[in-house]
Every structure is written in C-alpha cells, then in structure tokens.
C-alpha positions as CSV (number, residue, x, y, z in Angstrom):
1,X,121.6,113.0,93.1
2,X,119.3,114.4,96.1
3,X,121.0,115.0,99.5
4,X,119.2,113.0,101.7
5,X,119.9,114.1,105.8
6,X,120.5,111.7,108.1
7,X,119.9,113.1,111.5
8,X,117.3,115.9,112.4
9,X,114.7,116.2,115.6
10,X,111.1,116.1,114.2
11,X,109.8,119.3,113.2
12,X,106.3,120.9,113.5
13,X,103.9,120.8,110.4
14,X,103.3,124.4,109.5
15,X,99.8,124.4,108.5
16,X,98.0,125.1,111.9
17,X,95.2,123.7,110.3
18,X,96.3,120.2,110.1
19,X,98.1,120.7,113.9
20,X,95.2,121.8,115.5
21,X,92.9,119.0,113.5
22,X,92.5,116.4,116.0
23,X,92.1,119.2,118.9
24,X,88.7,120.2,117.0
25,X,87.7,116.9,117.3
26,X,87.0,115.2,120.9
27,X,85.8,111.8,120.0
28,X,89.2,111.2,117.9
29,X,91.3,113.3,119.5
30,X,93.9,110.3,120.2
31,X,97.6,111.8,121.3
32,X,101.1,111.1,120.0
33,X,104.5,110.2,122.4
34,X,105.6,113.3,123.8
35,X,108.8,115.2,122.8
36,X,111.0,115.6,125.8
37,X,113.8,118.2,125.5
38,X,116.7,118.4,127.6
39,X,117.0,121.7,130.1
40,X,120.2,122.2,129.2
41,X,118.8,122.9,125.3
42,X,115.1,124.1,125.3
43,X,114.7,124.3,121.7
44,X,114.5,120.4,120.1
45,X,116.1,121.5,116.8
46,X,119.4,122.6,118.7
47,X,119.8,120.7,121.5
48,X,119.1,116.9,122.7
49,X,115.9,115.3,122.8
50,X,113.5,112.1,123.4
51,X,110.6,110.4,122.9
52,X,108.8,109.4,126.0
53,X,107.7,105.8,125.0
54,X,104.1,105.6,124.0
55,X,103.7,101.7,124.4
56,X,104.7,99.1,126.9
57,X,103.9,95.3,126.5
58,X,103.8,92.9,123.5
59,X,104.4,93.8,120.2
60,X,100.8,92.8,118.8
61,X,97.8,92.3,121.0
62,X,98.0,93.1,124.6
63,X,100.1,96.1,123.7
64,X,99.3,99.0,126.3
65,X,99.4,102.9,125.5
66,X,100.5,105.3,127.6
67,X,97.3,106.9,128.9
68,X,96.0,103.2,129.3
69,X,95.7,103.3,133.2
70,X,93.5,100.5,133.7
71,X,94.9,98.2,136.3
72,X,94.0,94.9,134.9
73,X,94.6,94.0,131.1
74,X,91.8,92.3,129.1
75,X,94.5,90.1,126.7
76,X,95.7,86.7,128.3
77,X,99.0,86.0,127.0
78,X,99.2,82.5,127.9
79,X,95.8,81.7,125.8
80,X,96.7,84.2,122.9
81,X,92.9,85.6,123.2
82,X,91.0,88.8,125.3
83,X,89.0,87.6,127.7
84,X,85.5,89.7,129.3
85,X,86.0,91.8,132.6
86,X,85.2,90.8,135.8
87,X,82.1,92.3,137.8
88,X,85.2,94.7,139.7
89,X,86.9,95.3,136.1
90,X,83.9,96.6,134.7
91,X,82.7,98.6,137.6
92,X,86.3,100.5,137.2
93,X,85.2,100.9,133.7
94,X,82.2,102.5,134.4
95,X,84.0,104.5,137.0
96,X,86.4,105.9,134.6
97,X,84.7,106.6,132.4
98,X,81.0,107.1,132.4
99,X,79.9,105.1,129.7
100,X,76.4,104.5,128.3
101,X,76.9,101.4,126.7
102,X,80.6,98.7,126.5
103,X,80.6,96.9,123.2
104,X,83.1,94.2,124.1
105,X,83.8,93.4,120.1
106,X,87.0,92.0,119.9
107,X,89.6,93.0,118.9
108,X,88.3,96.1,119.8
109,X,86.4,97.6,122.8
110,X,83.6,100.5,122.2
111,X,82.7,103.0,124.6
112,X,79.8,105.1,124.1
113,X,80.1,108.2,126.4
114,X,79.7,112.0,127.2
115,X,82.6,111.7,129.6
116,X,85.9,111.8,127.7
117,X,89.6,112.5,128.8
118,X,91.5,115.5,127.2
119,X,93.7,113.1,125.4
120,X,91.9,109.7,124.1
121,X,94.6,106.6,125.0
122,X,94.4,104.4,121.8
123,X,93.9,100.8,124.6
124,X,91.8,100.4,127.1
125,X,92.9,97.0,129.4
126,X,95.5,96.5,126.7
127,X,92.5,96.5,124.1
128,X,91.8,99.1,120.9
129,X,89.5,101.1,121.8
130,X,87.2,103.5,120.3
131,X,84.9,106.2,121.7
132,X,82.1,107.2,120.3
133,X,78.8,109.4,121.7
134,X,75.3,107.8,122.6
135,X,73.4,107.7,119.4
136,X,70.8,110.8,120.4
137,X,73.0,113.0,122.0
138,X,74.9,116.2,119.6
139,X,78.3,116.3,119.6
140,X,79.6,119.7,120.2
141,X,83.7,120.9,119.2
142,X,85.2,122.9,121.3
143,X,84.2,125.8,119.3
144,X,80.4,125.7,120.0
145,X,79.9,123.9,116.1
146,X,77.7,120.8,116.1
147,X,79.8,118.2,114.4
148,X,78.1,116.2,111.9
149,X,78.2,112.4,112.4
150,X,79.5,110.5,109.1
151,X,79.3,107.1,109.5
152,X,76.6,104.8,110.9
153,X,79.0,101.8,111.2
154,X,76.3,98.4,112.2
155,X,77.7,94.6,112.5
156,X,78.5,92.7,109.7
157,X,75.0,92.5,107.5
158,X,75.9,91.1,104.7
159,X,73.1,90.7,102.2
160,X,73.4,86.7,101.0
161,X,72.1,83.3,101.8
162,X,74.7,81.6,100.3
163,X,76.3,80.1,103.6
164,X,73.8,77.8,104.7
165,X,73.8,75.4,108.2
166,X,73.8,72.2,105.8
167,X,76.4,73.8,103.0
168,X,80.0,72.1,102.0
169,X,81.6,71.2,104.7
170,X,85.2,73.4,105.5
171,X,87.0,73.0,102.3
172,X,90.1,73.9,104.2
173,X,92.8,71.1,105.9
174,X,93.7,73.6,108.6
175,X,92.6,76.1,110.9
176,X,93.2,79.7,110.9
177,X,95.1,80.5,114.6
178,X,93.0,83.1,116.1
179,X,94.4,86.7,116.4
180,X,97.8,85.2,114.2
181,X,98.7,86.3,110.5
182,X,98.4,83.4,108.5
183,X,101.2,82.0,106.7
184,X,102.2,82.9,102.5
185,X,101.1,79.3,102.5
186,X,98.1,79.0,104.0
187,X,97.2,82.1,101.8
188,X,97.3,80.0,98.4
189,X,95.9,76.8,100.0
190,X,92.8,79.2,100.5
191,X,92.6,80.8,97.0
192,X,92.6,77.7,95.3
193,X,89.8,76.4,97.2
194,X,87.8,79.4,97.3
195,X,88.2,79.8,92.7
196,X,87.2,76.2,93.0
197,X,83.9,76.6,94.5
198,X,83.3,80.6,93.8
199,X,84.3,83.9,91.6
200,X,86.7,85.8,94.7
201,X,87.0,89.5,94.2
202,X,88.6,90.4,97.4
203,X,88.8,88.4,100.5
204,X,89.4,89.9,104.0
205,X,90.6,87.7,106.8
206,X,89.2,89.4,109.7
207,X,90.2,87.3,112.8
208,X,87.0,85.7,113.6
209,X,85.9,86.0,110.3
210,X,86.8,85.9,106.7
211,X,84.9,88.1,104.2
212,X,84.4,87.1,100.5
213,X,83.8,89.9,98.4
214,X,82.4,87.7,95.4
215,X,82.6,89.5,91.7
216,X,79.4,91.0,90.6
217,X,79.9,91.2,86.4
218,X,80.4,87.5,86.0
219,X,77.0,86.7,86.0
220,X,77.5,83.8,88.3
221,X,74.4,82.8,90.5
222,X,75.0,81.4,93.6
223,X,72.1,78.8,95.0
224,X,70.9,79.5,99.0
225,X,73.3,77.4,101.2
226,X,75.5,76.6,98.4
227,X,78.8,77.7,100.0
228,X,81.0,77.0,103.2
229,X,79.9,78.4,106.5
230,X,83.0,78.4,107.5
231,X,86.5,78.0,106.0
232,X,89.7,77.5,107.8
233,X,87.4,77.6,111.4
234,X,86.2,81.3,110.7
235,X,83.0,82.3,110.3
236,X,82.3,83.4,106.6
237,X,80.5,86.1,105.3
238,X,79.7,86.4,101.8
239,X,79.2,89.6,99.9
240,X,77.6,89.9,96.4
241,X,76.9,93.8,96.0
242,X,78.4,96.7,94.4
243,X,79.4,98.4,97.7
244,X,82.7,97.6,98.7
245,X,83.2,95.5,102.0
246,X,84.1,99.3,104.5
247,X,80.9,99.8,104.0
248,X,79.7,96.6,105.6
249,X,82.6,96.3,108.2
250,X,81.7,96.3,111.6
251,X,83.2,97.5,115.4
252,X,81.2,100.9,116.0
253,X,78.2,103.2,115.9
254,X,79.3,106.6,115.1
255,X,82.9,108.3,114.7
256,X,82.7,111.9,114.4
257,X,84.9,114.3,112.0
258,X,84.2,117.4,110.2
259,X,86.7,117.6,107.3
260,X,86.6,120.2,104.8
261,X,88.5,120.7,101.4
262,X,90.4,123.6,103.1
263,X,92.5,121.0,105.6
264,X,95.6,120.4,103.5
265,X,98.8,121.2,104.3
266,X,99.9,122.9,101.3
267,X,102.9,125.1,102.7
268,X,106.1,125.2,100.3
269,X,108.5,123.2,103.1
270,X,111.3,124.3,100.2
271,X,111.1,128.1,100.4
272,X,110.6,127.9,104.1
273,X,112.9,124.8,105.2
274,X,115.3,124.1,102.5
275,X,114.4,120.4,102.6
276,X,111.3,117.9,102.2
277,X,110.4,115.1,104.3
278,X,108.0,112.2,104.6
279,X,104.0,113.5,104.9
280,X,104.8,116.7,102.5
281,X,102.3,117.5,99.3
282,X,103.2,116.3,96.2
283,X,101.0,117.2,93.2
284,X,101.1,115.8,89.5
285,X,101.6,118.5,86.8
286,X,99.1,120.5,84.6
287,X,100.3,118.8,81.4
288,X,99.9,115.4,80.6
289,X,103.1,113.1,79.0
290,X,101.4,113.9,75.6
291,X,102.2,117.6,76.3
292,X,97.9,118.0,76.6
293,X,96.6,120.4,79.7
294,X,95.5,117.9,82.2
295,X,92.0,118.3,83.0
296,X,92.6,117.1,86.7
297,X,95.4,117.4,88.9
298,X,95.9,115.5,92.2
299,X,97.3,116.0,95.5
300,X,99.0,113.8,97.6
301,X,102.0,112.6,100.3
302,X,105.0,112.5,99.9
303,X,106.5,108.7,101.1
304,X,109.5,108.0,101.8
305,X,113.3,107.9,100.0
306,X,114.5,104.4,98.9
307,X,118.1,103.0,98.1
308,X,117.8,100.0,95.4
309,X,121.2,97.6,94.8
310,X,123.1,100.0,92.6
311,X,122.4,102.6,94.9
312,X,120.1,104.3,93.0
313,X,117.8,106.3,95.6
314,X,114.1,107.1,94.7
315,X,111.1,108.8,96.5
316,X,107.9,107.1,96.8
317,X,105.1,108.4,96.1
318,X,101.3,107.1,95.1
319,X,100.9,105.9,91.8
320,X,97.3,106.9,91.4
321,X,97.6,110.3,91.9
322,X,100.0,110.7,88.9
323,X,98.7,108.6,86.2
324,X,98.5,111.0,83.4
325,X,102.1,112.9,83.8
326,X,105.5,111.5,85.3
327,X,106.6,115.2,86.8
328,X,106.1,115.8,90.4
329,X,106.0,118.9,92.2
330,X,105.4,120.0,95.6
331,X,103.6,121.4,96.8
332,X,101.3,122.4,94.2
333,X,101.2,122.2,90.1
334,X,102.3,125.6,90.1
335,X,104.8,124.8,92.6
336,X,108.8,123.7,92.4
337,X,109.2,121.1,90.1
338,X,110.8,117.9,92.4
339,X,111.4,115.1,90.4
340,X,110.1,112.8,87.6
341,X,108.5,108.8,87.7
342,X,110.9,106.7,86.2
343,X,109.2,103.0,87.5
344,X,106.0,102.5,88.3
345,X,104.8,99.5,90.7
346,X,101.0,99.5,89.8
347,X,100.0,96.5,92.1
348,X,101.3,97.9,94.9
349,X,100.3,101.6,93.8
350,X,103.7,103.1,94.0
351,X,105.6,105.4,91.8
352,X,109.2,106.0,92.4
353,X,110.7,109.1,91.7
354,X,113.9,110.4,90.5
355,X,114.6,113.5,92.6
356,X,116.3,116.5,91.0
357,X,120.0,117.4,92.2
358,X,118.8,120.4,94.1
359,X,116.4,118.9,95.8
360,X,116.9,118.1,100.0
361,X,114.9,115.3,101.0
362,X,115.4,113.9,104.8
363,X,113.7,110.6,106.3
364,X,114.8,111.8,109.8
365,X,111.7,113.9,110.1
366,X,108.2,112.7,109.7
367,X,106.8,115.1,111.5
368,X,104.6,113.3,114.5
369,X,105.0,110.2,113.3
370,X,108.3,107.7,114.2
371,X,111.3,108.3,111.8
372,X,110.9,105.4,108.8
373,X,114.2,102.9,109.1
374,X,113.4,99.5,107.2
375,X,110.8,98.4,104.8
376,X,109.1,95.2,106.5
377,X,107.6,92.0,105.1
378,X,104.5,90.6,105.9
379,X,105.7,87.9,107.8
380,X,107.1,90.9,110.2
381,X,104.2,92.7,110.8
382,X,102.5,90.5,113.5
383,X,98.5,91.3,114.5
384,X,97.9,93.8,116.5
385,X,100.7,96.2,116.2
386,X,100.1,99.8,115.9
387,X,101.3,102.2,113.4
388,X,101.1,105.3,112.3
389,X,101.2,107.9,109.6
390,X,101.3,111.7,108.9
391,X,99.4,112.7,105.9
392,X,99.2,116.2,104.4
393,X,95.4,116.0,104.7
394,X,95.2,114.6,107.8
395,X,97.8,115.2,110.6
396,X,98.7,111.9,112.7
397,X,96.4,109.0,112.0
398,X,96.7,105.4,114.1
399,X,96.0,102.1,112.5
400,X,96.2,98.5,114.3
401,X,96.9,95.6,112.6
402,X,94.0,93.3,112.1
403,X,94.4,91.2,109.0
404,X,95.3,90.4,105.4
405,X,93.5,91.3,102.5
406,X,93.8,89.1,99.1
407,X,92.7,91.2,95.6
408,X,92.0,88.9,92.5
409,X,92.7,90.1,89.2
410,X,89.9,89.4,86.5
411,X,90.3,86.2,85.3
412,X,89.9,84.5,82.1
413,X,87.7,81.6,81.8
414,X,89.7,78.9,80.8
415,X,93.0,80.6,82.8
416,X,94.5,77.5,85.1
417,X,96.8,79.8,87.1
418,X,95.5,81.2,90.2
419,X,97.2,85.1,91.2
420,X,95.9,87.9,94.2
421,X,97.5,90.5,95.9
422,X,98.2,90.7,99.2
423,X,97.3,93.7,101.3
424,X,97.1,94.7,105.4
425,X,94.3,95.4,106.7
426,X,94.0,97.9,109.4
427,X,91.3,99.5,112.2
428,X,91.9,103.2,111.8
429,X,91.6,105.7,114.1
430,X,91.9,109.6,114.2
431,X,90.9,111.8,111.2
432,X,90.3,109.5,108.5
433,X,87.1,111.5,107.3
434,X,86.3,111.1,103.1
435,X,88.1,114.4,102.3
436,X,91.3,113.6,104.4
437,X,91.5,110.2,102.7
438,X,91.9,111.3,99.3
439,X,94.7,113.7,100.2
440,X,96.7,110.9,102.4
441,X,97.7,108.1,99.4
442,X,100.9,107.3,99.6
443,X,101.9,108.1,103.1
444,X,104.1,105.9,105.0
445,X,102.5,103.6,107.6
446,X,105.4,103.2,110.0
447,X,105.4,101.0,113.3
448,X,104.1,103.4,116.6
449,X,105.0,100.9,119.2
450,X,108.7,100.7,119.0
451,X,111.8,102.9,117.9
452,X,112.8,100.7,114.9
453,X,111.2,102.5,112.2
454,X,109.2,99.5,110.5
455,X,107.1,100.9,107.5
456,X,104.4,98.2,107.2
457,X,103.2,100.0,103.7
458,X,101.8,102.8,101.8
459,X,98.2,104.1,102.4
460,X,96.2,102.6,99.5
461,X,92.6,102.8,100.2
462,X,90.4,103.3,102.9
463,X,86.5,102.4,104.2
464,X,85.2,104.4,107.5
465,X,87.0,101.9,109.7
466,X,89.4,100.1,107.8
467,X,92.9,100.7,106.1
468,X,94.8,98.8,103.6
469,X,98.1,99.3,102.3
470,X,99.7,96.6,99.5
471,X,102.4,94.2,101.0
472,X,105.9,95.5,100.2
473,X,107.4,91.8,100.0
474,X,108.2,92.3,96.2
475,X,109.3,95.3,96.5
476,X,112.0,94.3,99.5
477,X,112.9,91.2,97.0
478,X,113.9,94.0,93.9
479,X,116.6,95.2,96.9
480,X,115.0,98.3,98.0
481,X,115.6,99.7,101.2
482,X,114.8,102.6,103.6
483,X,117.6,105.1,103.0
C-alpha cells in the first residue's frame, strides 16, 4: 500500500513557469494567503509556520478578502442580497481605483481600469470582483509583450423566442430563494416540469436566472412564446444552439491571458522529492489495454488520496484523460509508472487509482492551495464560498460559488423515469486560459475561505468564465473519505 504523510508545510511548485504565471499577467494577477514563518525557524519546511487568514466574514456572500479595504460592504446580511453604492461609496471607488466604467452585475462587480494594485483582492465591498482593461486600450505584461485578449464575454444573448410575455404561466409551486442553493428537492420538482413541457440538455441555475440548454438532435421545434418566462421566480433563458452555454454566459468584457503549450509543470516531484502530492502531472500510458500504441496520450492533475470502508486508499485522478489505458504515470508516459485504475466513476469523471507500494503520496501539501481534509456534499457548499485549486497547467486558480448545474442523459422516447446529474457551477478567476484548462482536469477544488479543507469537487469542464465540477454526494454515500 502507498505511504501516505500526514504532516508537511506546503512546498513550492518547481516549474518557475507555472510560479511566475499569474505575475505575467496583471489583470488576473489575484494573490494567495501568505506563508508566515516563525523567526525562530526561517525555513517553512523545518520549523513552524502559518497562514495569515485570507478571508474574514460569512462563509458565502459578503465574504471579504484580505486586500479588500473598502470601508463599506456592498452585501446586506439582514436582506440576504448586495445592494448599489452610495454617491460617497462610489466616489471611494473611483478614488481607489481609477476606473473607466463599474458594472454593478451581481454577484459580481466589474471594473474596467488602467490603474491596478500589485496584487488584485478577489472582493471589492465584500463583492467578486473582476478587473478588466477599457475595450481600446493594449494591455501590456510586465515584459513589454502585448497580451492578446481571448474572450469578448457580452450579457446573456441567447438566440430564441421561445419565452414569450403571454407564455405558460410559472410551472413551478415555489420560488427559488435568491443567492441560496436550492434544495435535492426542489432540483427534481424542476426536472419533471421542465421534460414535461421541453427536451433539457443542461440546465444552469444562475441566481437570477436559470439557463436551459435545450437538445439540438431531437428535432423538436419549439413555437415563439411557447415556454415559461420564468420558472421558480427566475428569469429564464432558453438556448437552442450548438455552442455550449460559457459561451453565452455573461459578467465581463475582456479577461486577459497568454497561455502557451510550454506552461506545464512537468518536473518528476519523485526523483526530486521522494513523494507526490495533490496538483502533480499524471499522464496515461503509450499503450492502450489491448496492448495497441496509443495514438494520443493525455496530461493531467493529480487529485487527491481517498480511504473507502475497508480501508482501501485510492488516488483520484480524471477519468477522461485515461480512457484508453488503466496505467498512470507521472509525470510523463515515459515517466515512473504510479499506479493502475481499478474503478471508474464516469458521471462524475473520476478514476481511482491503485497506487504502487513504492509510491509516497501526501495530502498535506497542495502546493498554494489549502491542504484537502473532507469531501463535502452539496448541501455543504453554500453560494458564494470561494475555493481554490492548483493545477499543473495553471498555478493557483479561484472559483466562487454561484450555482448548480443539472446534465440530462439522452432519453428514450417512451422512458417514464426522469435522471440528471448534478454539478457546481463556479465564476473563475486567474489563469483559466483554453491551454491551461485542458491540463487542470481532475484537480481538487478545495474551500479558500477557511482552514477545514472542504473539497467541493473535481475540475470537470470549463467555459471563459465558468467552472463546473460533478457533485461528490455519491461518491461520499460509497464511504469514501479524504485520507
């Protein structure tokens, strides 16, 4: 059986590629709690150390960062919703810093500006915020380099008539509670009303809104103002198109990133540390389970180590990016030979794998990111919350909280029984560029704003703006826990 460690300081990444990453890049240059290290031991990996907290407040909305230093907070507790500035509060705004343009688009605020900090705080007023430049002016890295701008993000504009002012009436018998999950419950009430009256795909409840992704092979046709406006009091928006709802999805102009298929971290943390850890590079094998050469090999991260019931312990890794072989190896193909798949959980895209007898694995470092301690349900990962994850292609990336996310499976014509999969949908922010995406599946997503070590998920999938990583409530039920 692996050794897995149980207590170690978090340790640098070595690629300086991926450390410097977020440096090179001004507009998403968001900063992580700070190491402090006792005087009495400089060095962290020797002597004692702590974080300095990063967040003060609620856990959910209202939540303030450490460089947050706005006076005044935007989120009214006693209402549960933000609420717009004052003439004062938005003259300190302005004062702060410099902006062109506020986009008040809860729950989110969007600065354009020239005039940015060193460090980006991830709140402004206890509110996400994003920074992004006016649309003519060049952004420059601190290199000189004009960085390319890779997203044109717009308000929702979603290309359908099918919600009309005289449509069906809400189908629901509730209302959604703004800026609140809703309940397992409420959840089915909603799919069984929306396969009565339409063909779901995916449906994203986006507190004001809800999304409905509707399938496009069916050959359904959908009449103008023939569905609900609005179900369960949110606006609805529905989407009948090939391109997938990130592309649609709303809160900013421009985000800026210049990725390349050079920034991986692909250093052999074996040779050089004797031990892996959450956010390392796994990659699947050059020969398929047939014994064929594979004609593509993937890389991604490393999760996290699991403990089932019988005490078995597995590491986690994505199940996409090793469909063709079951061996694992890290860092590369050509690399050391880690483990194999022996269970595969393809809704929630994880593959769990047996780890050879030689091989260290630790939890207690995840580089930048908080140390993972418990898997959570849904029900525990309240709106608003940031998290956090440290991918091999990406350094530290943040995500907030902002919804659920329900996939349909095809369904048969005459099939009476209703299924989806349930999914959390986050605003990203930091490096989350195309290039970086494709290396960061299966990363853990771990709670930012407090010490407990809550893993909200995996990292599935991801649009310019938006995360989503499947709900781990089954997975919890089967009696796997954090090790």
């Amino acid at each position: 059986m692996a050794t897995v460690l149980s207590n170690s300081p978090n340790r640098p990444r070595l690629s300086p590629s991926i450390r410097a990453l977020r440096h090179q890049t001004p507009y998403e240059n968001y900063s992580p709690s700070k190491i402090v290290v006792s005087h009495a031991h400089p060095d962290p990996e020797s002597g004692s150390y702590e974080r300095q907290p990063n967040w003060s407040g609620p856990h959910g909305y209202g939540c303030r960062h450490r460089l947050d230093d706005a006076p005044f907070s935007l989120w009214d507790e006693a209402l549960h919703d933000f609420r717009l500035p004052s003439r004062w509060e938005t003259d300190w705004i302005k004062t702060r810093y410099s902006p062109t343009k506020i986009g008040f688009q809860w729950p989110i605020i969007v600065l354009e500006t020239v005039t940015l900090p060193t460090e980006l705080p991830l709140t402004l007023a206890c509110v996400a915020v994003k920074f992004i430049p006016p649309p003519l002016e060049e952004a420059i890295g601190i290199t000189g380099q004009i960085l390319p701008i890779i997203e044109d993000v717009r308000p929702f504009s979603v290309p359908t008539d099918y919600a009309g002012m005289r449509g069906p009436p809400d189908p629901l018998p509730f209302s959604f509670r703004r800026w609140t999950q809703p309940t397992d419950e409420q959840l089915e009430v909603l799919a069984v009303e929306l396969v009565r009256i339409c063909n779901p795909l995916r449906v994203h409840i986006l507190c004001p809104n809800l999304i409905v992704e509707l399938c496009t092979d069916d050959q359904k046709v959908y009449q103008p103002g023939s569905l609900p406006r609005r179900i369960g009091g949110f606006a609805v928006h529905y989407h009948h198109g090939t391109d997938p709802f990130g592309e649609l999805s709303v809160r900013s102009q421009q985000r800026l990133i210049a990725p390349t298929a050079s920034t991986q971290d692909k250093s052999d943390y074996l040779r050089t540390r004797q031990e892996l850890c959450p956010g390392v590079c796994v990659s699947s094998g050059t020969v398929t389970n047939v014994g064929q050469y594979a004609t593509l090999s993937m890389s991604t991260t490393a999760g996290i180590v699991l403990r089932n019931n019988r005490g078995d312990q597995r590491l986690t890794v994505s199940n996409h990016g090793f469909l063709h072989s079951d061996d694992v190896y890290h860092p590369i193909p050509q690399g050391t030979h880690i483990g194999e798949i022996d269970e595969r959980w393809q809704a929630l895209d994880i593959a769990l794998v047996k780890l050879n007898p030689s091989v260290r694995f630790t939890n207690a470092n995840y580089f930048e990111s908080k140390v993972p301690r418990l898997l959570l349900y849904r029900s525990q990962v309240p709106l608003g919350v940031f998290f956090a994850l440290d991918g091999m292609s990406s350094g530290m990336l943040w995500f907030q909280s902002q919804g659920v996310t329900m996939m349909f499976p095809p369904r048969p014509p005459n099939m009476t029984e209703i299924s989806f999969h349930k999914m959390i949908l986050y605003q990203q922010f930091g490096n989350g560029g195309v290039t970086m995406r494709e290396g960061i599946c299966g990363a853990a997503i771990v709670e930012d704003d407090t010490d407990d070590g809550g893993v909200a998920g995996f990292f599935w999938e991801a649009s310019p703006n938006y995360a989503f990583s499947p709900c781990l409530d089954e997975l919890i039920d089967r009696g796997w826990m954090v090790v």
